[in-house]
C-alpha positions in Angstrom: -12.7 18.9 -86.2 -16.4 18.8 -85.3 -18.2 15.9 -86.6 -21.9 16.5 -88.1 -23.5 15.8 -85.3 -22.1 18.1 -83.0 -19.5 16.2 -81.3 -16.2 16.5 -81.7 -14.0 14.3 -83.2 -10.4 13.0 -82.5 -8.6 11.3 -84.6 -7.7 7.5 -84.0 -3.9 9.0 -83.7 -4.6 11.5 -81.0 -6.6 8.8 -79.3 -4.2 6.5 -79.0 -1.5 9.3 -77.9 -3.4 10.5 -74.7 -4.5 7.4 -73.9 -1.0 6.0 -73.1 0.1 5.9 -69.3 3.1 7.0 -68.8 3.9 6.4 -65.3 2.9 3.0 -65.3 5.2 2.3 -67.5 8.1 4.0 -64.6 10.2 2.1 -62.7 9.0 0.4 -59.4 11.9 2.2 -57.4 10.3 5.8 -59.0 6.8 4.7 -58.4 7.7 3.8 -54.5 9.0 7.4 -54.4 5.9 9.3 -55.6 3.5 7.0 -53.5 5.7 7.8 -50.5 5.2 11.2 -51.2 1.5 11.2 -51.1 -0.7 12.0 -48.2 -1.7 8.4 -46.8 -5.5 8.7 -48.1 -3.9 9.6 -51.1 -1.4 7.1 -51.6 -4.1 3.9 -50.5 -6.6 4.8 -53.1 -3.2 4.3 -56.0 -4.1 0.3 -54.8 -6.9 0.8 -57.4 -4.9 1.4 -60.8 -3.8 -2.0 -61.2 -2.4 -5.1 -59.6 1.1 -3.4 -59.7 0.8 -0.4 -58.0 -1.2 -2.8 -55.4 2.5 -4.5 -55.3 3.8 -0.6 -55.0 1.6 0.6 -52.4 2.0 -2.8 -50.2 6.0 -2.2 -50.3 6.4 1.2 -49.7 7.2 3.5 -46.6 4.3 5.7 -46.1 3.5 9.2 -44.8 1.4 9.4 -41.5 0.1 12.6 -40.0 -2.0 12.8 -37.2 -5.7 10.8 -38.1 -4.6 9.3 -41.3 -4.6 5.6 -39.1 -3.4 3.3 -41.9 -0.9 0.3 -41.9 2.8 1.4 -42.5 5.6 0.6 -42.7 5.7 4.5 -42.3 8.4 6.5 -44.0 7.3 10.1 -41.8 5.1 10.2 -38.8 3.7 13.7 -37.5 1.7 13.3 -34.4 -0.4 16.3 -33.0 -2.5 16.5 -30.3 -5.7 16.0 -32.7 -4.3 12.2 -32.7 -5.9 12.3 -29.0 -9.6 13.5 -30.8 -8.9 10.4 -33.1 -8.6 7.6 -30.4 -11.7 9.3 -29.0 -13.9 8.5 -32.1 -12.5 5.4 -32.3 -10.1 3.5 -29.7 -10.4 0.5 -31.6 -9.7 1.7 -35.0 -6.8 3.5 -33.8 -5.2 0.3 -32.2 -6.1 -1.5 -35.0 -3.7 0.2 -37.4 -1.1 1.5 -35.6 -1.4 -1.6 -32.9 -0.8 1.4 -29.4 -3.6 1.6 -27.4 -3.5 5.1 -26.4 -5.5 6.8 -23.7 -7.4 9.9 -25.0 -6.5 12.0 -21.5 -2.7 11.4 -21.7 -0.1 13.5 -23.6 2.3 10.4 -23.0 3.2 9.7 -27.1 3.4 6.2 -27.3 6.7 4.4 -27.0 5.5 1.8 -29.9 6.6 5.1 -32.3 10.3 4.7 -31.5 10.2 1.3 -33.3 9.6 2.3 -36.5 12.9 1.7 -38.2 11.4 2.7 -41.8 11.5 6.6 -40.4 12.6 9.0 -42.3 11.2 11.9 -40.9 10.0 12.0 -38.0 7.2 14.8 -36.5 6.8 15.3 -33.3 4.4 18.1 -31.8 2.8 18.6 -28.4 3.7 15.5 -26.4 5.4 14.4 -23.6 8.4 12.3 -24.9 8.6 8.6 -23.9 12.0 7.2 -21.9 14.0 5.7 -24.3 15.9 3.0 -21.6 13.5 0.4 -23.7 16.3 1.1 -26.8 18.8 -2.2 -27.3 22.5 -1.2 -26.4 25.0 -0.2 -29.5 22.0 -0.1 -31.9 20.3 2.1 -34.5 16.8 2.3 -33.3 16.7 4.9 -36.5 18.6 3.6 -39.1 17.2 5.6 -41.9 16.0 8.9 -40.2 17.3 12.3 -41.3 15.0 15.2 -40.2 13.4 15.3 -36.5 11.1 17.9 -35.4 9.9 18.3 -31.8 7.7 20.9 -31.4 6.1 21.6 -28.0 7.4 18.9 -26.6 8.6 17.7 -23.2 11.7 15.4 -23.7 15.0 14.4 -20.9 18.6 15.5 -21.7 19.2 11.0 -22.1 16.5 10.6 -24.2 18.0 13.6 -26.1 21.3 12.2 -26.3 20.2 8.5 -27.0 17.8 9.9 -30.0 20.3 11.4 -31.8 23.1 9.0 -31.0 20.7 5.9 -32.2 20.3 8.1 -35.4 23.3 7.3 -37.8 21.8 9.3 -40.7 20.3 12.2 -38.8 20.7 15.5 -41.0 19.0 18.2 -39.6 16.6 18.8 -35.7 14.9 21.3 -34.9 13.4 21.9 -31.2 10.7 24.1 -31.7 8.7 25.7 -28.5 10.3 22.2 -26.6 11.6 21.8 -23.0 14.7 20.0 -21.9 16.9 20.5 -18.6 19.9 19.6 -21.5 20.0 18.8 -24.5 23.2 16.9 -25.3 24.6 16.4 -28.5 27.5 14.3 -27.9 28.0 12.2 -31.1 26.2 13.0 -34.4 28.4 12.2 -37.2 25.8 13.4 -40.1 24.0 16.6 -38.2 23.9 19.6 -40.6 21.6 21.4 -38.9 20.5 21.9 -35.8 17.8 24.8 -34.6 16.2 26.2 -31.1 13.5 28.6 -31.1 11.4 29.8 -28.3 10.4 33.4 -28.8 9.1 33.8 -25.4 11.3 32.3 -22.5 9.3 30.1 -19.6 11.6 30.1 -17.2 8.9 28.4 -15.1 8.9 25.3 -17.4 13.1 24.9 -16.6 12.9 25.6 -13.1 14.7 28.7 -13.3 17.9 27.3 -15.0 18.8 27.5 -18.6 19.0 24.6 -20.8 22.5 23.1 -21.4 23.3 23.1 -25.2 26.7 20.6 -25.4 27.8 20.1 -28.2 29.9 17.2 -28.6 31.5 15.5 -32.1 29.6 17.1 -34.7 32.3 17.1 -37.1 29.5 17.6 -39.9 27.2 20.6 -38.3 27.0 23.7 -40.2 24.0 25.2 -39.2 23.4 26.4 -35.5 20.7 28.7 -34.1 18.9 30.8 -32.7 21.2 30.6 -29.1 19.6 32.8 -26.4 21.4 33.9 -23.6 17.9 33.9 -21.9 17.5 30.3 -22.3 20.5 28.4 -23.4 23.9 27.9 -21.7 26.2 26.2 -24.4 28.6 23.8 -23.6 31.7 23.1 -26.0 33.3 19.7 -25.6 33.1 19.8 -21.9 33.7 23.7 -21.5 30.9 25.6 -20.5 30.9 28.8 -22.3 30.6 31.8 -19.8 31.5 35.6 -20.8 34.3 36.5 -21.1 35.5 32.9 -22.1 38.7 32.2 -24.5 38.6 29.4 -27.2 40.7 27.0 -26.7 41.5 24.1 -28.9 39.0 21.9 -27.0 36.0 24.7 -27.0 35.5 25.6 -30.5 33.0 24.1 -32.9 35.1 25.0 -36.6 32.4 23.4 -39.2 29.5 25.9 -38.2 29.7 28.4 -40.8 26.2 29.8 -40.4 25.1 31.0 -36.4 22.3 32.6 -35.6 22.1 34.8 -31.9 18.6 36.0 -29.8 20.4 38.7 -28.1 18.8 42.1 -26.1 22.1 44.2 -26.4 20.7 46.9 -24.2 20.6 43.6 -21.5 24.8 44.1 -20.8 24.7 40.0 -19.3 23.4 38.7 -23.0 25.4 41.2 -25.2 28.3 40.3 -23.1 27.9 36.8 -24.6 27.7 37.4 -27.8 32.2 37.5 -28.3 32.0 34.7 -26.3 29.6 32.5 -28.8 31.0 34.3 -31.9 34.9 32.6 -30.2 33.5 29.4 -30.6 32.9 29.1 -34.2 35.9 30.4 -35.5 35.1 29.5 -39.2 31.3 31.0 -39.6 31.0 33.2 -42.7 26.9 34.5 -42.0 25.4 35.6 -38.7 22.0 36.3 -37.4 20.7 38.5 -34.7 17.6 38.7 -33.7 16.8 41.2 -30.8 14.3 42.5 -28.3 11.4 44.5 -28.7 11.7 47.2 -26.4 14.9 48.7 -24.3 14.8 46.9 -20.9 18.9 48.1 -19.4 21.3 50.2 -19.5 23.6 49.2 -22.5 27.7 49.0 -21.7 29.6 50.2 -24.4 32.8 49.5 -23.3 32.9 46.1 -23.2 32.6 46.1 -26.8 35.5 48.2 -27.5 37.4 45.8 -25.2 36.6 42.4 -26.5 39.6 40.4 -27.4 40.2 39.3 -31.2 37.7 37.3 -32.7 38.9 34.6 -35.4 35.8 34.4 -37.2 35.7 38.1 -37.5 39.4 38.8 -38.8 39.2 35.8 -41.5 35.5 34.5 -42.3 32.6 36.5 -41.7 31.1 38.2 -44.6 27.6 38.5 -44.3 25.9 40.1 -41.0 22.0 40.0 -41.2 20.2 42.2 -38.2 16.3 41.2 -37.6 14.1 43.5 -35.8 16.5 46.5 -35.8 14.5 49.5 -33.7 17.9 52.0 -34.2 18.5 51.9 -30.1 21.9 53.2 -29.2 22.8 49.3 -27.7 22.3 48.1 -31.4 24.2 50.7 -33.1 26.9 49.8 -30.8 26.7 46.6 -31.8 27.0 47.4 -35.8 30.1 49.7 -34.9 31.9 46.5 -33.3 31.1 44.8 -36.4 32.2 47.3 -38.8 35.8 47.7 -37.0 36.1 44.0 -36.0 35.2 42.0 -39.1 37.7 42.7 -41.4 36.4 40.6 -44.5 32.6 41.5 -44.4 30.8 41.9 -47.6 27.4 42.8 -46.6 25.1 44.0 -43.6 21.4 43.6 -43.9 19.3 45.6 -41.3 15.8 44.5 -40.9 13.8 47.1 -39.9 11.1 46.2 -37.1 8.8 49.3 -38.4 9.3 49.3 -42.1 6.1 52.0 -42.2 8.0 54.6 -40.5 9.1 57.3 -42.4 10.9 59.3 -39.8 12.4 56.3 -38.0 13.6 55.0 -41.4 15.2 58.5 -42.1 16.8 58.4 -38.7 18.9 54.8 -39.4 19.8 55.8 -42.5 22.0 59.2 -41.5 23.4 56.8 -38.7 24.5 54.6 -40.8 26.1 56.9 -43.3 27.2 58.1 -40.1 29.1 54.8 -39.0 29.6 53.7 -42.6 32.2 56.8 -43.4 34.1 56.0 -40.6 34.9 52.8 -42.2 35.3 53.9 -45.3 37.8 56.0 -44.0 39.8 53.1 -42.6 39.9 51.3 -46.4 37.7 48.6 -45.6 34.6 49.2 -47.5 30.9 46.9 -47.0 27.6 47.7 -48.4 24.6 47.4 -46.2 21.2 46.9 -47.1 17.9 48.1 -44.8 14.7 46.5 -45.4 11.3 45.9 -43.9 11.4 43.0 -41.5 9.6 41.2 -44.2 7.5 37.6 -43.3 7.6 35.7 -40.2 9.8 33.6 -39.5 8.1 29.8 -38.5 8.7 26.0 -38.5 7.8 25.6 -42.4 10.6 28.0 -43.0 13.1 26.6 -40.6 12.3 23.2 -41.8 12.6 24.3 -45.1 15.9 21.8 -46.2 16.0 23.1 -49.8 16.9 26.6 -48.4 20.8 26.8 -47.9 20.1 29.4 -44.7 17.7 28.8 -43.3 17.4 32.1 -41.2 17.6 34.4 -44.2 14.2 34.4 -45.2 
């Protein structure tokens, strides 16, 4: 209650109750986690509190992004090209802590980065990848890394390979906007997920040839996407993956339960790929398409009705999802396939790529009630759902590990 004087009293009681610290009082091992959790500034200035979370702060992995040039050990790096404006205000500062003397006109990361066998997550954006012939033979480089992002970055199909083999805990990649003649992923025994995107191919950048996705012993991967025809030619324990293809026992990838396709289905070369990539992943249960903007070809709609029998189709698939859907006759042909083929489907989402459109909406919907009836007539009954395309899809979504698909956003 207010005291006579104006100010306002607490009793001795209350005092004592809001004065106690409670997270001092945690755990070292739960106090280590929140400080590795903080942003670096962040986590220095906890020194302060008391001789123990000095002891803390001195043994735990930190978090370092871009200018934040502090001692580690590091338990995440994420280095952007503003690390180059750093060096330039200081050189010496920047060797200092991190102990690479970087020049501020190359886009050469430093190879000192690969050392860091306190990595957890590792960051990666707009550099040209170092050669990794400077790792040790049968050794984990990365003992304790599970998440690597490379975004806009320049990196060789051995470097690839070594990366992820020199990985044991490695859980989820993502090559973002990145360039590779190959990208090889022979033995990963704990990739979950792994994810391409590159909205806009550069076919300049790859010298006019796709890049190789093979896919090796990834007895643990369950999440794969987006494959473009445009860009990627996928490779399945040593079979390359043409149209037209047949899974074999050898060319099939059966713990991938979620794929994700960039296909233009009015292109006949692409869509002609998609039975081919749907073949090898016999077990998926969700699929993603994402197609073009505009019709560039002259869609084939025979192939479709052609296409031998498709595993995942006849036993797994449930959920189809359709991103940008514009209600071109090359689409619809591809919903028809799906409706007669997948004989266990539960639900079709259309995202519309005008949701404003009253007319165009009005259009799709009495061609699908079109389509749907004819299944319906054949006993084998799906709902489908149409929506507005909703928010872009970007890194933070992809990279998103707390979302179980990452592509349904």
């Amino acid at each position: 209650m207010p005291h006579k004087c104006g100010v306002n009293f607490v009793p001795k009681k209350a005092r004592d109750v809001k004065s106690i610290d409670r997270i001092s009082g945690l755990p070292d091992e739960l106090l280590s986690n929140i400080v590795a959790r903080l942003p670096l500034k962040d986590a220095a200035r906890t020194a302060v509190l008391s001789p123990r979370w000095r002891r803390v702060w001195a043994s735990t992995p930190l978090v370092l992004c871009d200018v934040d040039l502090f001692p580690g050990p590091f338990r995440s790096i994420c280095l952007t090209y503003s690390f180059h404006r750093a060096v330039a205000r200081d050189v010496a500062l920047a060797c200092r802590w991190l102990r690479v003397l970087a020049d501020n006109t190359s886009t050469s990361l430093p190879s000192e980065v690969l050392f860091v066998a306190s990595l957890v997550r590792l960051d990666l954006r707009h550099w040209d990848f170092p050669s990794t012939d400077c790792f040790p033979r049968a050794s984990y480089v990365f003992p304790r890394l599970r998440e690597l992002y490379l975004r806009d970055i320049h990196i060789g199909a051995t470097d690839i390979d070594r990366l992820l083999q020199y990985s044991p805990e490695l859980e989820c990649v993502i090559f973002w906007m990145s360039v590779a003649n190959m990208f090889q992923v022979l033995f990963a025994p704990s990739l979950e997920r792994l994810i391409f995107w590159c909205p806009i191919p550069d076919v300049q950048h790859i010298h006019g040839s796709p890049i190789r996705l093979s896919i090796g012993y990834t007895n643990n991967l369950k999440v794969l996407g987006y494959l473009d025809p445009r860009i990627h030619e996928l490779e399945v324990r040593s079979t390359v993956i043409k149209a037209e293809t047949k899974p074999g026992p050898y060319s099939v990838a059966p713990s991938v339960s979620i794929l994700a396709l960039n296909v233009r289905f009015d292109v006949p070369k692409e869509a002609q790929m998609v039975p081919s990539f749907l073949g090898c992943f016999p077990f998926i249960h969700t699929l993603h398409s994402a197609g073009g903007d505009e019709p560039i070809g002259e869609p084939n709609f025979k192939f479709w009705l052609e296409a031998s029998p498709i595993k995942c189709l006849k036993s797994t698939l449930r959920k189809v999802v359709v991103k940008n859907f514009r209600g071109y006759d090359s689409e619809f042909s591809f919903l028809r396939f799906i409706w007669e083929r997948a004989k266990v489907l539960q639900k079709l989402v259309i995202d519309l790529a005008s949701g404003d459109d009253p007319a165009l909406i009005k259009e799709i919907i009495t061609k699908l009630k079109s389509q749907a009836c004819v299944r319906r007539v054949k006993g084998r009954k799906a709902t489908f759902m149409l929506r507005s395309g909703g928010r872009k899809w970007c890194l933070n979504i992809a990279s998103n590990l707390t979302l179980s698909d990452p592509f349904d956003f």
